[in-house]
N, C-alpha and C positions, 0 to 999 in steps of 0.2 A: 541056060536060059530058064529053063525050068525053075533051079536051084534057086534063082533069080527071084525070079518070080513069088518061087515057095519065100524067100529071106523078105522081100516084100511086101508080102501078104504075111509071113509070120510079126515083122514089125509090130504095124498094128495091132495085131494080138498081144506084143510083147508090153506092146506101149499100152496096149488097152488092160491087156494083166496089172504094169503097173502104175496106169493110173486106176485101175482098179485097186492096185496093193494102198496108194494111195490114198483114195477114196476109203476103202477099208482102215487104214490109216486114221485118216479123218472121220472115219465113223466112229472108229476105239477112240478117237479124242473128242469125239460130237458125247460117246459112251462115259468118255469124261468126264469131259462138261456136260451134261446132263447129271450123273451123280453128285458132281461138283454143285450144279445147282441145287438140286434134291437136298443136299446136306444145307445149302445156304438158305433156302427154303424153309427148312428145318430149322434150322438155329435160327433165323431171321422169325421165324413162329414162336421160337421159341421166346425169344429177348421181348417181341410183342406181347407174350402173355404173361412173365417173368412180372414187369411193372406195374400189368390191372391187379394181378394176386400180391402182390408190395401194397399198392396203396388198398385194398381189400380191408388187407391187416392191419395198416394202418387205420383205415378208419372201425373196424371191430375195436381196436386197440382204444381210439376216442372214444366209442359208445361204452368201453366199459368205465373209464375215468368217469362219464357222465354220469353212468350206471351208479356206479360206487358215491358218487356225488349227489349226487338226488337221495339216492336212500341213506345217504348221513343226515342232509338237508330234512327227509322225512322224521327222522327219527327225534331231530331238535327241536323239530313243531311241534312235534307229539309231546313232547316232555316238556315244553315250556307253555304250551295247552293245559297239560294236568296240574304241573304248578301255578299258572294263574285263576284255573277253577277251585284250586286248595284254597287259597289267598281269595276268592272270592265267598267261599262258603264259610271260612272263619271271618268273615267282615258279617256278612250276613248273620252269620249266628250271632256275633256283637248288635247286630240290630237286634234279634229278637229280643236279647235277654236287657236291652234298653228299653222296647216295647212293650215289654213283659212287668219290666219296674213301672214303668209310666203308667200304663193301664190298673197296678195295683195302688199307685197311690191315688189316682183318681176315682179308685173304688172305695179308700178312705177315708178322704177329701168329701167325696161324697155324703158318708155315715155322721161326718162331723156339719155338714151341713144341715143333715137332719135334724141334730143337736143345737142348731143355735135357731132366734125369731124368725120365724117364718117374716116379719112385714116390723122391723126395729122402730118404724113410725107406732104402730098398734101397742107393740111393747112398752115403751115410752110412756103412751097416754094411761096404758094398764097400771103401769107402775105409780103414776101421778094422780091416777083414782086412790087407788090402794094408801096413799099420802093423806092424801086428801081427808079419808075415810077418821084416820088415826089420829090426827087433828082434832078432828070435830070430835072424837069422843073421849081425847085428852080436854078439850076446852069447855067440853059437858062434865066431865070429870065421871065419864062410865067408867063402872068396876071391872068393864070387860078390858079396859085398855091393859092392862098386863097378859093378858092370852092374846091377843092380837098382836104385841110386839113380841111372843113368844113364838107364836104360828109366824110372823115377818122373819123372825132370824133364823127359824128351822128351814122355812121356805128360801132363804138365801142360803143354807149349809146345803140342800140338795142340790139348786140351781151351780152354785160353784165347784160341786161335782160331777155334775156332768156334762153341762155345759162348756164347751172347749175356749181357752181365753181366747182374743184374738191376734198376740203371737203365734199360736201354735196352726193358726189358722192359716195365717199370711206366711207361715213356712212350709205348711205341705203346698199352698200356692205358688210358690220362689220354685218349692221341688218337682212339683207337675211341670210349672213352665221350663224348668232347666232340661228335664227330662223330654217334655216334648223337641225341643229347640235340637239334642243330643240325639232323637231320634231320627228326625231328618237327616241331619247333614251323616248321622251312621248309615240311613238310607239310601244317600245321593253317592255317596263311599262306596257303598255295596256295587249299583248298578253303573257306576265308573267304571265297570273289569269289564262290561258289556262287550264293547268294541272292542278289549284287547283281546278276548275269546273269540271275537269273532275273525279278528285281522288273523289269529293261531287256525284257525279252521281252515280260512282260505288259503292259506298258505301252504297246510299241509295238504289241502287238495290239488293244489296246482302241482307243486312237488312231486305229489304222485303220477299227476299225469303227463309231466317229464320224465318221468321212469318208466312209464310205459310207453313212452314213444324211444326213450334208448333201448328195453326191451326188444322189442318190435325190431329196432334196429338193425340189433347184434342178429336175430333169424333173419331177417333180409340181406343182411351181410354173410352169411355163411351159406345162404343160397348162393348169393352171388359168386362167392368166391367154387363153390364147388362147379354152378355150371359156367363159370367163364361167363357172363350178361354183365350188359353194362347198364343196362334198363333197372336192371333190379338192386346195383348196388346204385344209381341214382337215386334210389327210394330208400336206401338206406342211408345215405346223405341226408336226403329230405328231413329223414325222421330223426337224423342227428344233427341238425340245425332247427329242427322243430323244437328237440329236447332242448337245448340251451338258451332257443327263445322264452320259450316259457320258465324256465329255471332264473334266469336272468329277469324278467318278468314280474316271476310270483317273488322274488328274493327284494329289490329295490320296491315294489308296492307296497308289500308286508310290513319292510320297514318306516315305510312312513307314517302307514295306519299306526303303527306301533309306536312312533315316534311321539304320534297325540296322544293316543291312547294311553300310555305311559303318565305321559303328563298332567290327563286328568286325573290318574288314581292318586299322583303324589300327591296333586291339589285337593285331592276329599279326604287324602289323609289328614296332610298338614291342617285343613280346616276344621279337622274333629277332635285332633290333640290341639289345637288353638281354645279349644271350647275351656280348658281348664277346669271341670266339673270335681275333680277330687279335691284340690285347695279349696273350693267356695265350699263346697260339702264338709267339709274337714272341719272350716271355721264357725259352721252351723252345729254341728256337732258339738264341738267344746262348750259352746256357749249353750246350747242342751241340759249340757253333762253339769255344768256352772251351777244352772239354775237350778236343777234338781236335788243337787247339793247345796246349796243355800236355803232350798225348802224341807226336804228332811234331814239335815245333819246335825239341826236341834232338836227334835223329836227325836232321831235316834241315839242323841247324846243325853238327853234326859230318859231315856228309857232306860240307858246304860247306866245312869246313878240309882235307878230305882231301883234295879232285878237288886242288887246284893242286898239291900237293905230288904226286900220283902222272899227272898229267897232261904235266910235261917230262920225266920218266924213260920213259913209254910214247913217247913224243916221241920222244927221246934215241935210243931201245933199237931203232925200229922206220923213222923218219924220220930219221936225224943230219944229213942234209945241210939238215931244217927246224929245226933245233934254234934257230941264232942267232933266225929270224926269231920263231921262239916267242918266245923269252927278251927280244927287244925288244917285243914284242908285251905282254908280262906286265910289263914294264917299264914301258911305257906305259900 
């Protein structure tokens, strides 16, 4: 009875031991599953932070394409800025050296003014006194009338000395006006590049401040990525959708300013090579060179018969012992 008792009281113990083993059991598989977890935990952390550092890089990887993009973008503004201020300051200097003609033949223009009637009315009546005069002392039969029309004809060899005919007059007139007319449209030319320089300015400022905002970027992005925030690579989003607004921005506005601006320089060009100033000048020219040649080519062709004929008598009269060597000389 005893035994009994002890085998029924040991039961429980038995049973308590193995549900204890079991329990224990189930605790090494709770010990399990708990590392089981811990590891799933773990990898499950891990595969969540795996794809924010993916796209991380991903978007460092856009801010540098940006990056790279803007500062090509910068560097083309830059260089088609210096080229249109080249191309503006050689137009410009074409005006000056337009300006510079213009202003000298007007100082000319001027001298020759000086040179002709102050009041052609006054002149006129001068000249019809002076008529007048030589009459009455032709019809009196004064002995002065032969020094009177000596002092007339002396008085007209100076007057048509120095006084400028009025061809030459009415040609630096043609030349002032061409040249003022050539000076303008060289100066509407010139300040045509205004807007293109200015459309190159704005553009390369915008540009730059797309590169500073992919700058910026790329350090917010590599915070982000080292502490794991999602706050901070939002800002570096921000700042890479900031860049490409403005990029995108400063690129389609530029080109439109550009687009006129362009088209007014061709048009001050083409309006100044329209001017034809070297043909009209060319044909004033010849017709110059014509006239000067028709006035002394016989004066200098008569001078050309004279030298040899008084050149072995000055010979003759002052060298005689050079005389033969002349005379073969001229023979030859």
């Amino acid at each position: 009875m005893g035994e009994t008792e002890h085998k029924k009281q040991g039961a429980p113990e038995g049973h308590a031991g193995g549900h204890g083993d079991a329990h224990g059991h189930g605790a090494g598989h709770g010990d399990a599953h708990g590392h089981g977890d811990a590891k799933k935990d773990e990898h499950g952390g891990g595969h969540g932070k795996n794809p924010m550092g993916k796209y991380i890089g991903m978007t460092m990887a856009l801010l540098g394409v940006l990056l790279a993009l803007c500062s090509a973008m910068v560097g083309g503004s830059r260089t088609e800025l210096v080229a249109t201020m080249v191309e503006q300051t050689a137009t410009g200097q074409q005006y000056q050296a337009v300006s510079m003609k213009h202003r000298t033949l007007m100082a000319q223009l001027q001298q020759l003014h000086a040179l002709l009637p102050s009041d052609p009315a006054d002149f006129e009546k001068s000249e019809k006194q002076l008529t007048d005069i030589e009459n009455a002392a032709a019809a009196s039969k004064n002995p002065a009338v032969p020094a009177l029309h000596t002092l007339r004809l002396e008085t007209s060899n100076v007057l048509n000395t120095v006084t400028p005919t009025g061809s030459d007059v009415l040609r630096f007139v043609s030349l002032v006006r061409d040249y003022e007319k050539q000076k303008d449209v060289a100066g509407e030319w010139a300040e045509s590049y205004e807007d293109a320089i200015e459309a190159h300015k704005g553009a390369t400022e915008h540009f730059e401040w797309a590169q500073l905002c992919a700058e910026f970027g790329i350090v917010f992005a590599s915070i982000a990525l080292m502490l794991q925030n999602r706050a901070v690579w939002g800002v570096s989003l921000l700042l890479a959708v900031s860049s490409m607004g403005i990029a995108g921005w400063a690129f389609t506005t530029s080109r439109a300013k550009l687009s006129v601006a362009e088209h007014k320089i061709e048009e001050g060009k083409s309006k100044y090579l329209g001017l034809h100033m070297d043909e009209g000048q060319a044909k004033g020219d010849e017709d110059l060179l014509k006239d000067i040649e028709r006035i002394e080519a016989p004066a200098a062709a008569a001078a050309n018969v004279a030298a040899p004929a008084h050149t072995p008598e000055h010979g003759a009269g002052e060298h005689g012992h050079d005389a033969p060597a002349a005379s073969a000389a001229a023979h030859h």
